[in-house]
mmCIF file as gemmi writes it, N, C-alpha and C atoms, coordinates in Angstrom:
data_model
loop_
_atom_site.group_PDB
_atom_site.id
_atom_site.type_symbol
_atom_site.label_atom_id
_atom_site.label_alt_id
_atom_site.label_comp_id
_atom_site.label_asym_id
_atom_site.label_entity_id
_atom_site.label_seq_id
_atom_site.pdbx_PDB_ins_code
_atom_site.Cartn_x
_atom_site.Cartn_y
_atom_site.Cartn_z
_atom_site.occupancy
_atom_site.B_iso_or_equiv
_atom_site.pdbx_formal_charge
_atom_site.auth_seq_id
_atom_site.auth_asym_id
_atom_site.pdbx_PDB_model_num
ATOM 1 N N . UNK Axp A 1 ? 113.329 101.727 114.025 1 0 ? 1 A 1
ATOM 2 C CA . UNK Axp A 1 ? 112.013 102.323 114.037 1 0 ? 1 A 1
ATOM 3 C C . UNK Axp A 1 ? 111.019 101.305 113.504 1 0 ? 1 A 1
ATOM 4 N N . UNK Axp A 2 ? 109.788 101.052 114.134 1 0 ? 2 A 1
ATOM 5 C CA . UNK Axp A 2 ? 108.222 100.309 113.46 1 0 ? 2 A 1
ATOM 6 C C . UNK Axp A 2 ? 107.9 101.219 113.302 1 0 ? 2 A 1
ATOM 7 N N . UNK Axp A 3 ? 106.782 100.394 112.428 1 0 ? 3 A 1
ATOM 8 C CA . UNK Axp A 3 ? 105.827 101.232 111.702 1 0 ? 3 A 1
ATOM 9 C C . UNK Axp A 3 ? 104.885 100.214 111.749 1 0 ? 3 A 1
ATOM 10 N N . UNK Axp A 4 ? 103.17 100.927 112.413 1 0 ? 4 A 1
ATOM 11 C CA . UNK Axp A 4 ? 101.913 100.11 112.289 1 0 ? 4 A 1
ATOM 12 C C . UNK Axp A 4 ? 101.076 100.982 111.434 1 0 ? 4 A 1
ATOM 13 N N . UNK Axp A 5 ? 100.62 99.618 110.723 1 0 ? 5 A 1
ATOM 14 C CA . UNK Axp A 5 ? 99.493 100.192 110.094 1 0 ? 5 A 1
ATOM 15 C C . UNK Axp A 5 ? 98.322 99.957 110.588 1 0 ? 5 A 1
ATOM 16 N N . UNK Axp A 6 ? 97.36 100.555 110.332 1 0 ? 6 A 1
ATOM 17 C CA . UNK Axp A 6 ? 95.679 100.762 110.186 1 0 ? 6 A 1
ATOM 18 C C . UNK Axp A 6 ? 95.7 99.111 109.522 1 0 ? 6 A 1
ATOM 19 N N . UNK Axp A 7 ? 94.361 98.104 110.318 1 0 ? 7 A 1
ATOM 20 C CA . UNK Axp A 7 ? 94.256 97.235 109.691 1 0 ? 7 A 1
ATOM 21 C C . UNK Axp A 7 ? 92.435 97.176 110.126 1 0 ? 7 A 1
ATOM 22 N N . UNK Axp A 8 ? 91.881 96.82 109.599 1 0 ? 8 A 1
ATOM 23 C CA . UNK Axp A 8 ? 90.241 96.711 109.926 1 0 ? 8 A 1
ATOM 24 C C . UNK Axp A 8 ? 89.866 94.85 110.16 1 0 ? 8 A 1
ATOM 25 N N . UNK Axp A 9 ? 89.522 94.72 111.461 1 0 ? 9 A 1
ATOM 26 C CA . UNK Axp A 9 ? 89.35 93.281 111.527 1 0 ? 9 A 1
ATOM 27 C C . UNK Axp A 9 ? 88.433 92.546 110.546 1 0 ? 9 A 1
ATOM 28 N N . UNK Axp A 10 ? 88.489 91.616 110.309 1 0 ? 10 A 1
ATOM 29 C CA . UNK Axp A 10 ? 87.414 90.823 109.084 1 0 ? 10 A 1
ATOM 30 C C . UNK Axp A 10 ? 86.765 90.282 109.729 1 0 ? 10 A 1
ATOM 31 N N . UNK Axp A 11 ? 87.384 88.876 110.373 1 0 ? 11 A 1
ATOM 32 C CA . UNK Axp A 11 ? 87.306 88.125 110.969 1 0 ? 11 A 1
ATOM 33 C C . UNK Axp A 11 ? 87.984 87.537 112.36 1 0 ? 11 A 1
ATOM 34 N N . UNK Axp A 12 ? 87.931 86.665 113.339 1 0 ? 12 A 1
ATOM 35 C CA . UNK Axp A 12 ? 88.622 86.235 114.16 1 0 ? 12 A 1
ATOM 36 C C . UNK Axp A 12 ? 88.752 84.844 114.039 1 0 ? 12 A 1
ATOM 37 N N . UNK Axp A 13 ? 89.695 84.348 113.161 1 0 ? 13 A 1
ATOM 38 C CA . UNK Axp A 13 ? 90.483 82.835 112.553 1 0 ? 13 A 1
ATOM 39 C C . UNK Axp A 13 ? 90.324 82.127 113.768 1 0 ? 13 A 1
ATOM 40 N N . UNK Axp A 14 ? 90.91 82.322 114.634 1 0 ? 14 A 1
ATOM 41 C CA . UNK Axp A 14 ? 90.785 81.29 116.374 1 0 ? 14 A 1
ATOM 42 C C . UNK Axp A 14 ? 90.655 81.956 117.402 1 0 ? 14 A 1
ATOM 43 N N . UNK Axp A 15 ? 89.47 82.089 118.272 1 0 ? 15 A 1
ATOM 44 C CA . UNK Axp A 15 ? 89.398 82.928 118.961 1 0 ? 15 A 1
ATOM 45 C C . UNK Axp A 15 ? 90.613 82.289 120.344 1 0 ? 15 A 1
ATOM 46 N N . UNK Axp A 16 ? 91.152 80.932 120.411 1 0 ? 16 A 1
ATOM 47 C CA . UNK Axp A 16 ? 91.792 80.232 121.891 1 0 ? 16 A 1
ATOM 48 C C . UNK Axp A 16 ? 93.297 80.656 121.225 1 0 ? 16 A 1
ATOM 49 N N . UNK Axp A 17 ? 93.7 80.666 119.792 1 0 ? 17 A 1
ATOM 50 C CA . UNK Axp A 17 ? 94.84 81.193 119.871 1 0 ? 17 A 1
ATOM 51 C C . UNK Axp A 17 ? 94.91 82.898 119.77 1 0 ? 17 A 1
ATOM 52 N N . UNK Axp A 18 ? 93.868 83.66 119.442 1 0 ? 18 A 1
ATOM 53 C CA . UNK Axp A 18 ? 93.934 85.026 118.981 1 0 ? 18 A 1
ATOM 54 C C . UNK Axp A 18 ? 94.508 85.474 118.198 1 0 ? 18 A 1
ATOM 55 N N . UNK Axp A 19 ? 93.996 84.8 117.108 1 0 ? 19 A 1
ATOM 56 C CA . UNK Axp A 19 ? 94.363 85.204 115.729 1 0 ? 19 A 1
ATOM 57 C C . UNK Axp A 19 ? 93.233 85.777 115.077 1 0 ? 19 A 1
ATOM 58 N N . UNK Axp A 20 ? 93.347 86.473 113.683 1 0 ? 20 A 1
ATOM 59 C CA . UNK Axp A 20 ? 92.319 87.16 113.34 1 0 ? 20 A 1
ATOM 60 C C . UNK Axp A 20 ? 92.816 87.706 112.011 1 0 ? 20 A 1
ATOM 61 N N . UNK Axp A 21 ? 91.964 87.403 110.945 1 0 ? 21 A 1
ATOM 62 C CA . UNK Axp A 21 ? 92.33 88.406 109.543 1 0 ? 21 A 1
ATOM 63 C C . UNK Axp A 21 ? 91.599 89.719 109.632 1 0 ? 21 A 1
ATOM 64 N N . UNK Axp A 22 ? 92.855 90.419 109.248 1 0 ? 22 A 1
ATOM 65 C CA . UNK Axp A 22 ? 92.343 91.902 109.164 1 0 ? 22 A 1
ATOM 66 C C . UNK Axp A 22 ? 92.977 92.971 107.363 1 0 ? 22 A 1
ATOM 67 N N . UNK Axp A 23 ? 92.265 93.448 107.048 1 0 ? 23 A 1
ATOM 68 C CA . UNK Axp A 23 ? 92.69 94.008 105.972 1 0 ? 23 A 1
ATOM 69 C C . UNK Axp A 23 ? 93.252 95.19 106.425 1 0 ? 23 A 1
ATOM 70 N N . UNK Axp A 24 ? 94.586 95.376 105.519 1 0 ? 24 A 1
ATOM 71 C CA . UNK Axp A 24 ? 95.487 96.368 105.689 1 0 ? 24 A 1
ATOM 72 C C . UNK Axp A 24 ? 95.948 96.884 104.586 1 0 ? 24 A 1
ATOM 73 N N . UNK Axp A 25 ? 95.714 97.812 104.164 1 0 ? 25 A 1
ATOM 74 C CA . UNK Axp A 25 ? 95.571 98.674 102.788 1 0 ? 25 A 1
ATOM 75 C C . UNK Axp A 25 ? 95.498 97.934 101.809 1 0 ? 25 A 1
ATOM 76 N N . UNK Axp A 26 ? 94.031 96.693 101.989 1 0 ? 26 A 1
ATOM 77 C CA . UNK Axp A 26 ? 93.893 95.788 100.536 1 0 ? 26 A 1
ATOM 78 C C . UNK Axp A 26 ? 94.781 94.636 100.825 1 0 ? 26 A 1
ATOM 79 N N . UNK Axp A 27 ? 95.295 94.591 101.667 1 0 ? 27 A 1
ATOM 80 C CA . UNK Axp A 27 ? 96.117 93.271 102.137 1 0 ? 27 A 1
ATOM 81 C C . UNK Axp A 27 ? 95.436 92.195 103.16 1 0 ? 27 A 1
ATOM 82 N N . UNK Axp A 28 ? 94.951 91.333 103.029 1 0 ? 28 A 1
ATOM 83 C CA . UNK Axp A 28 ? 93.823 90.515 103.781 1 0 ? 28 A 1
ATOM 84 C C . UNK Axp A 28 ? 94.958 89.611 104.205 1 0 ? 28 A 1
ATOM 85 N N . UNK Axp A 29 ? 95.561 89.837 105.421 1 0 ? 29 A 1
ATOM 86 C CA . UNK Axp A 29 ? 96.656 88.778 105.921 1 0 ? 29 A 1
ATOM 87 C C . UNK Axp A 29 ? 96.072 88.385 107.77 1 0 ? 29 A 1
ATOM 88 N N . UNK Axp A 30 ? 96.69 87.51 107.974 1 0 ? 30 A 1
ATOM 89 C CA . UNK Axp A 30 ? 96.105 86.77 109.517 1 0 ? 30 A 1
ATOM 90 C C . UNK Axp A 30 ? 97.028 87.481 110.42 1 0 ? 30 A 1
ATOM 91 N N . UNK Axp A 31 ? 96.789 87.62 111.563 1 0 ? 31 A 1
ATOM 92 C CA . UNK Axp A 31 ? 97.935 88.382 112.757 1 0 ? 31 A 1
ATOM 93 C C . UNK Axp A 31 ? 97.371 88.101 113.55 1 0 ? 31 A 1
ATOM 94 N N . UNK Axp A 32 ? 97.985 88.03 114.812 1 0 ? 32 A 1
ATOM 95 C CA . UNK Axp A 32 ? 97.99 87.852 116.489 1 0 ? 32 A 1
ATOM 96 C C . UNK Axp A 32 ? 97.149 88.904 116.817 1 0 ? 32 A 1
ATOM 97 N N . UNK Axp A 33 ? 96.454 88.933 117.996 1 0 ? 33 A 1
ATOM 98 C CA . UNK Axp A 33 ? 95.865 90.151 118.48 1 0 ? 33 A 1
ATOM 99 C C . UNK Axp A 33 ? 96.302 90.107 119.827 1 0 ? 33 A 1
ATOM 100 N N . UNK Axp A 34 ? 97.008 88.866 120.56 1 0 ? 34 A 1
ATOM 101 C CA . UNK Axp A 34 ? 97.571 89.44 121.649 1 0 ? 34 A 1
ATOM 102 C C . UNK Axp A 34 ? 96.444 89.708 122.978 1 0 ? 34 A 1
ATOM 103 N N . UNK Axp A 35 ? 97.241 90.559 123.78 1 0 ? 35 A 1
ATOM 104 C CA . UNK Axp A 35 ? 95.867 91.279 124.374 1 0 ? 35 A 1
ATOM 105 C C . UNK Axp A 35 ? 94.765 91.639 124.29 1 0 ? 35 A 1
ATOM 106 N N . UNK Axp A 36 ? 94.429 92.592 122.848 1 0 ? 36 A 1
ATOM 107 C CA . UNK Axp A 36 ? 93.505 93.083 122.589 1 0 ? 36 A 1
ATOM 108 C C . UNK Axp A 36 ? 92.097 92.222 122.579 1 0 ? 36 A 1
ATOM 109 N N . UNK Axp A 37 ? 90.859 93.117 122.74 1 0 ? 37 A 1
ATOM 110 C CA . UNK Axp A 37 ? 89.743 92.527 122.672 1 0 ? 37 A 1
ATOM 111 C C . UNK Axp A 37 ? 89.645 92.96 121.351 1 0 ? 37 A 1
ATOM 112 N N . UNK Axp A 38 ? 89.524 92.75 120.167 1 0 ? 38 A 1
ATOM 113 C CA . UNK Axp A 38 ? 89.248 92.988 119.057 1 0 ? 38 A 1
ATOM 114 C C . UNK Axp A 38 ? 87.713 92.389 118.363 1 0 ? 38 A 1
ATOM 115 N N . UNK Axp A 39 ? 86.842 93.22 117.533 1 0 ? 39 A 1
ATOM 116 C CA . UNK Axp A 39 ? 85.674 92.025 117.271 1 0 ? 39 A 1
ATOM 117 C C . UNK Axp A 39 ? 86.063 92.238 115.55 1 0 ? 39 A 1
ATOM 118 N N . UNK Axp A 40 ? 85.233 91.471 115.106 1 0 ? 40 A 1
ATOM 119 C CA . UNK Axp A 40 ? 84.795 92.196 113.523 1 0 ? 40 A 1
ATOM 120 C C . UNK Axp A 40 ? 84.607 93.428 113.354 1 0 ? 40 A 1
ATOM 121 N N . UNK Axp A 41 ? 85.008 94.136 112.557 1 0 ? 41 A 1
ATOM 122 C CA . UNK Axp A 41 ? 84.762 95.501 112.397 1 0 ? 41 A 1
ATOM 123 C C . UNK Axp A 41 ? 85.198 96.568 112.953 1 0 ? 41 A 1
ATOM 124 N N . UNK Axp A 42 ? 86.245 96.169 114.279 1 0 ? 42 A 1
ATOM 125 C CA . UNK Axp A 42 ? 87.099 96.99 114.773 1 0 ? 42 A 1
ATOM 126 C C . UNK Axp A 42 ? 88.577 97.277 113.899 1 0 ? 42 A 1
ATOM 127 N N . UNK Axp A 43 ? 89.152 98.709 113.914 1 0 ? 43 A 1
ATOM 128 C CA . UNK Axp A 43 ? 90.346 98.647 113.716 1 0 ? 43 A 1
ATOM 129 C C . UNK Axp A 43 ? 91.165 98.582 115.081 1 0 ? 43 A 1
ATOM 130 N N . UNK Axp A 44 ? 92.242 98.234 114.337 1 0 ? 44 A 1
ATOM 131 C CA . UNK Axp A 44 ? 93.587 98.154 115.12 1 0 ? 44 A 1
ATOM 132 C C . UNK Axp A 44 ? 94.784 98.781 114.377 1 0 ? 44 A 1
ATOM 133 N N . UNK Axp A 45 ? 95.828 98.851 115.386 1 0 ? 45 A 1
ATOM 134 C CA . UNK Axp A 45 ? 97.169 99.073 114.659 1 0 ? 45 A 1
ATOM 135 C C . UNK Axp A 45 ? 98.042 97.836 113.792 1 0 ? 45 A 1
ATOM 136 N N . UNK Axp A 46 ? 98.699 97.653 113.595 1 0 ? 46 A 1
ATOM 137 C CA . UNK Axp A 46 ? 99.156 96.219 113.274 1 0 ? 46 A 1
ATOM 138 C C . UNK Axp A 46 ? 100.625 96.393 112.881 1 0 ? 46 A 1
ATOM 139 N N . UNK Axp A 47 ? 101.481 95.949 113.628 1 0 ? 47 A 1
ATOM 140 C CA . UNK Axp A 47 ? 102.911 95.853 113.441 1 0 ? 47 A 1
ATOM 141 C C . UNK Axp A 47 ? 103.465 94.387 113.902 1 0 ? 47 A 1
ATOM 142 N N . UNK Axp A 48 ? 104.665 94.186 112.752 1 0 ? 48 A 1
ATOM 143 C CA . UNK Axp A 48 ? 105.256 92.58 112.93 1 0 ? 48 A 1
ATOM 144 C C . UNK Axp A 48 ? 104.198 91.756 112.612 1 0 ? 48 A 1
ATOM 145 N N . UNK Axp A 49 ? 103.16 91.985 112.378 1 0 ? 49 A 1
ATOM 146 C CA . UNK Axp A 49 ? 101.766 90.924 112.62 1 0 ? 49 A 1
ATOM 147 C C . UNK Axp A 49 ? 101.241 90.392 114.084 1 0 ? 49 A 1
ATOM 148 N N . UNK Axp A 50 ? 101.093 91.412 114.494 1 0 ? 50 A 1
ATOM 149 C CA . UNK Axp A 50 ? 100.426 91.705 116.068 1 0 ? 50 A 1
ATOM 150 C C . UNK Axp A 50 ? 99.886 93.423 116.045 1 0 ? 50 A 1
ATOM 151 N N . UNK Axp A 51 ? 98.88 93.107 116.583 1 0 ? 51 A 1
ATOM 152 C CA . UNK Axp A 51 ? 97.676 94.462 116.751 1 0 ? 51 A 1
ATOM 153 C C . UNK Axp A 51 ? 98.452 94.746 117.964 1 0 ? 51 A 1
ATOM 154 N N . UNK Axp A 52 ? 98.891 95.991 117.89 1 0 ? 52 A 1
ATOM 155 C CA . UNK Axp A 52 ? 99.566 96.584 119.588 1 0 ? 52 A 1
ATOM 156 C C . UNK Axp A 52 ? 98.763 97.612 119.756 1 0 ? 52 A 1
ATOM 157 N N . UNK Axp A 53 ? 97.208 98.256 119.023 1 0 ? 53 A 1
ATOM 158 C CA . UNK Axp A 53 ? 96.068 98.941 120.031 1 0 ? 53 A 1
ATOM 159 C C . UNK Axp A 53 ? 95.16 98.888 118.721 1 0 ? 53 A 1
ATOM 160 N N . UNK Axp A 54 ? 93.991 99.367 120.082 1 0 ? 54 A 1
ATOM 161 C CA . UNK Axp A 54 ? 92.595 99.458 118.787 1 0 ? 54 A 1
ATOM 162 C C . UNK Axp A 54 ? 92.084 100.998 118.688 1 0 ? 54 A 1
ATOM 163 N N . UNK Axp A 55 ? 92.475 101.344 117.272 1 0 ? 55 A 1
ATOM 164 C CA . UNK Axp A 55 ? 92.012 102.512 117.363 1 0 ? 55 A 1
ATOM 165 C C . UNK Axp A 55 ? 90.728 102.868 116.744 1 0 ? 55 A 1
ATOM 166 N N . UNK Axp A 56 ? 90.287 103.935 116.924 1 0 ? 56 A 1
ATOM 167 C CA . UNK Axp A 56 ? 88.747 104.25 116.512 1 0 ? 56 A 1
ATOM 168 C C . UNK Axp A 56 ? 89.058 104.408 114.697 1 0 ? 56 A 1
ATOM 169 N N . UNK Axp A 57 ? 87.439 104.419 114.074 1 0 ? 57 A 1
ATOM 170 C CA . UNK Axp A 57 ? 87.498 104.364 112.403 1 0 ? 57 A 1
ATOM 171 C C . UNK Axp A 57 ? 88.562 105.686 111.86 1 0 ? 57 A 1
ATOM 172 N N . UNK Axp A 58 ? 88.075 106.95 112.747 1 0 ? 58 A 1
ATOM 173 C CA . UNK Axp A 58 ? 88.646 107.866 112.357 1 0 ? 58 A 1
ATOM 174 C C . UNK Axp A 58 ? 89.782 108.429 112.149 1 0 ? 58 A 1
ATOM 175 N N . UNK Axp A 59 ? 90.308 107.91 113.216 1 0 ? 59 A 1
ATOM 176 C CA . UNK Axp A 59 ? 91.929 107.446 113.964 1 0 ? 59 A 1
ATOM 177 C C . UNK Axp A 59 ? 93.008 106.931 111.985 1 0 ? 59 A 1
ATOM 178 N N . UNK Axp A 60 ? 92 105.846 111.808 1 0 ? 60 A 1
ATOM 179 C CA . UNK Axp A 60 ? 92.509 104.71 111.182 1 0 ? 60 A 1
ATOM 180 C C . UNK Axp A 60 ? 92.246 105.703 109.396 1 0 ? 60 A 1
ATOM 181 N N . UNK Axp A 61 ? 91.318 106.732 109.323 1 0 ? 61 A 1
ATOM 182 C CA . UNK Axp A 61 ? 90.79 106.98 108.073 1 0 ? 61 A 1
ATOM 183 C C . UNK Axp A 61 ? 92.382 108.224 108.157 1 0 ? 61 A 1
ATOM 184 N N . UNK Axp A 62 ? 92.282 108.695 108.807 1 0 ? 62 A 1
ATOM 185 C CA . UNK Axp A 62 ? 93.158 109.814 109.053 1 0 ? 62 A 1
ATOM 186 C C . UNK Axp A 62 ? 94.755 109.538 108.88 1 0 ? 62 A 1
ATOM 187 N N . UNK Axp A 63 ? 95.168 108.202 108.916 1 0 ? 63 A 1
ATOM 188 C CA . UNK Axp A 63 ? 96.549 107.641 109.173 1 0 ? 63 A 1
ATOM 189 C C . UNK Axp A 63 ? 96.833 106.909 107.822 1 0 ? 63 A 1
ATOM 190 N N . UNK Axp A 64 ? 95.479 106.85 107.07 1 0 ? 64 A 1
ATOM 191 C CA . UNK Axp A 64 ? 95.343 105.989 105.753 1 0 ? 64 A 1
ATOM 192 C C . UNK Axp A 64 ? 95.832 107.254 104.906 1 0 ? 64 A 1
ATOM 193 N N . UNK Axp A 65 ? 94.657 108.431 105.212 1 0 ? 65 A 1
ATOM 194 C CA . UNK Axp A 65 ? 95.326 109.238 103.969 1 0 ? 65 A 1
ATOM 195 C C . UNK Axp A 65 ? 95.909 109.911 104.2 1 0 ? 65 A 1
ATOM 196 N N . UNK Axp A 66 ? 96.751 109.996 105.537 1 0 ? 66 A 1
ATOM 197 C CA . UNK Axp A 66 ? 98.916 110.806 105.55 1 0 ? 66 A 1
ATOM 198 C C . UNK Axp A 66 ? 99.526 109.819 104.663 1 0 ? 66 A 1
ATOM 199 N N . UNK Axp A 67 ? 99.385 108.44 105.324 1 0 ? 67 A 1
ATOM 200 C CA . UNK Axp A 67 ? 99.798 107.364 103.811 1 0 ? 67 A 1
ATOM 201 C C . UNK Axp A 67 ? 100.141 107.452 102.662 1 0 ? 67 A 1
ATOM 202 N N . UNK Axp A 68 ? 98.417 107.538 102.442 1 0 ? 68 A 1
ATOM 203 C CA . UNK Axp A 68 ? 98.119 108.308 100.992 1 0 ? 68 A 1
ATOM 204 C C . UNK Axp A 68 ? 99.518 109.339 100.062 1 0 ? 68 A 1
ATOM 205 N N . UNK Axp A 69 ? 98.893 110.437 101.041 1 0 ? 69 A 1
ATOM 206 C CA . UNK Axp A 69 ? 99.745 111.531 100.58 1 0 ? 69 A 1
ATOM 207 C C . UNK Axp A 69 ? 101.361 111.356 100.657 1 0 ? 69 A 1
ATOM 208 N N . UNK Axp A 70 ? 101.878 110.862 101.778 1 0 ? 70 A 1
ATOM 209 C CA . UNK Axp A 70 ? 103.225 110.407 101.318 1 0 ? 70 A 1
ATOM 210 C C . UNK Axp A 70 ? 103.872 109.519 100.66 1 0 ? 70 A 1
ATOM 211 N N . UNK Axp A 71 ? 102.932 108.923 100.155 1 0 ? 71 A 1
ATOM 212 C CA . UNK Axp A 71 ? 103.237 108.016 98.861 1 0 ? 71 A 1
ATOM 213 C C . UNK Axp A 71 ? 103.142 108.608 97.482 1 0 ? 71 A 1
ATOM 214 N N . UNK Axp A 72 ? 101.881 109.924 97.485 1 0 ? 72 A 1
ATOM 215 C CA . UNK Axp A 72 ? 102.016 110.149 96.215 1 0 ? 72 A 1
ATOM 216 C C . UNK Axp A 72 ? 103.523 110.615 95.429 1 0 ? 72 A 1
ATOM 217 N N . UNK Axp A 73 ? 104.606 111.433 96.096 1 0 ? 73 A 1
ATOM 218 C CA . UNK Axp A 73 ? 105.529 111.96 95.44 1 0 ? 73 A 1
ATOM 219 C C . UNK Axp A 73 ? 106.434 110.297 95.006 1 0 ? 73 A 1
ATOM 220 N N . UNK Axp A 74 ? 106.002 109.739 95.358 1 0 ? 74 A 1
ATOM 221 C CA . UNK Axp A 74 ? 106.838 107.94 95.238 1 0 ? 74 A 1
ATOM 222 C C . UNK Axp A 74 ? 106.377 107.569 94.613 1 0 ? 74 A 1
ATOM 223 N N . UNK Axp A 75 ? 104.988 107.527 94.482 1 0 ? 75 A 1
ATOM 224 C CA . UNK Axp A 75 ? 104.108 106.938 93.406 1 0 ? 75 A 1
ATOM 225 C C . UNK Axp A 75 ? 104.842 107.586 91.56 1 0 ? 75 A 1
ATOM 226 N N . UNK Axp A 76 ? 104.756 108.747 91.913 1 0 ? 76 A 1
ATOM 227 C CA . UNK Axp A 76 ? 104.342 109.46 90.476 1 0 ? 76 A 1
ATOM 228 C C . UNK Axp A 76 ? 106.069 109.788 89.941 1 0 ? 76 A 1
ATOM 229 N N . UNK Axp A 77 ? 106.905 109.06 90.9 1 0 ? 77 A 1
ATOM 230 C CA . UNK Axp A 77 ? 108.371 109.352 90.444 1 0 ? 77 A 1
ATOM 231 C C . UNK Axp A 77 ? 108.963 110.549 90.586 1 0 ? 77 A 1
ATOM 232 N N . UNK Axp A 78 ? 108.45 111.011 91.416 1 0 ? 78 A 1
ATOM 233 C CA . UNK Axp A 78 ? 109.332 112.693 91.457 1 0 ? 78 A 1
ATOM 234 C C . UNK Axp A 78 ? 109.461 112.77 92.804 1 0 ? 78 A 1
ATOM 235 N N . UNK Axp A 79 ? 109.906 111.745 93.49 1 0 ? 79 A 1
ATOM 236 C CA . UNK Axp A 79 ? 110.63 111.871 95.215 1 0 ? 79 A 1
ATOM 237 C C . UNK Axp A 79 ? 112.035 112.403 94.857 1 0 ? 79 A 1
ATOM 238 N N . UNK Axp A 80 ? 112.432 113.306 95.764 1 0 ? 80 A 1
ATOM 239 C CA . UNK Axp A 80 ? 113.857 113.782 96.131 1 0 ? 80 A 1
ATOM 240 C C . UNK Axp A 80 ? 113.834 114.879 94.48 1 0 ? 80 A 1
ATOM 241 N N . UNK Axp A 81 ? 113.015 114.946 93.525 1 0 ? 81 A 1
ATOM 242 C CA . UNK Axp A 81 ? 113.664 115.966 92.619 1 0 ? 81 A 1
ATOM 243 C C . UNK Axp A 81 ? 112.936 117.49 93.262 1 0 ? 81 A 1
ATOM 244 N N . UNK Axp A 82 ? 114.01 118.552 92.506 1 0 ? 82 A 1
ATOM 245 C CA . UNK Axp A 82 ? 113.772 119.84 92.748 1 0 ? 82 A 1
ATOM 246 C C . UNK Axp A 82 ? 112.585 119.938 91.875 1 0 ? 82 A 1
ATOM 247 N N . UNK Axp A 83 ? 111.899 120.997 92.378 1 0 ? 83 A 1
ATOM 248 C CA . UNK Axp A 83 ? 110.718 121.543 91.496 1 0 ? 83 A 1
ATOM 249 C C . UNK Axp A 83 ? 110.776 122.51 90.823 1 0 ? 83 A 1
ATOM 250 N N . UNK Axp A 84 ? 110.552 123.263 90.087 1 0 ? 84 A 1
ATOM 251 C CA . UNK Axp A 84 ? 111.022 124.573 89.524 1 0 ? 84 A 1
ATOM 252 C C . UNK Axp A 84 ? 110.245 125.144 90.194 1 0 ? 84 A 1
């Protein structure tokens, strides 16, 4: 199974190779864009370090905080315990 994340373009590093930094939950790393037309300020998906689509802000706000929320029981140490 992959898993892409929500990444928000920054910049486009080389536009002849199609590369491009994009932030991904606070992670400012470089990736391929491949096909995509991507500009500044677009999101994308981002898996392996290649954008495989561009999705809209909302798309991307919405996928951030399922994230969110399934991290909190991981975060706060109480994954897998019973609750009373």
């Amino acid at each position: 199974m992959c898993l892409a994340l929500p990444g928000k373009v920054l910049e486009i590093v080389d536009a002849a190779a199609r590369t491009a930094r994009v932030d991904v939950r606070g992670a400012v790393r470089t990736i391929t864009l491949g096909l995509l037309d991507a500009e500044p300020g677009d999101w994308v998906l981002v898996s392996l370090g290649l954008a495989v689509e561009r999705i809209s802000e909302g798309d991307a706000a919405e996928t951030l905080r399922l994230l969110d929320e399934l991290e909190g029981p991981a975060a706060d140490g109480s994954a897998g315990r019973a609750h009373p």
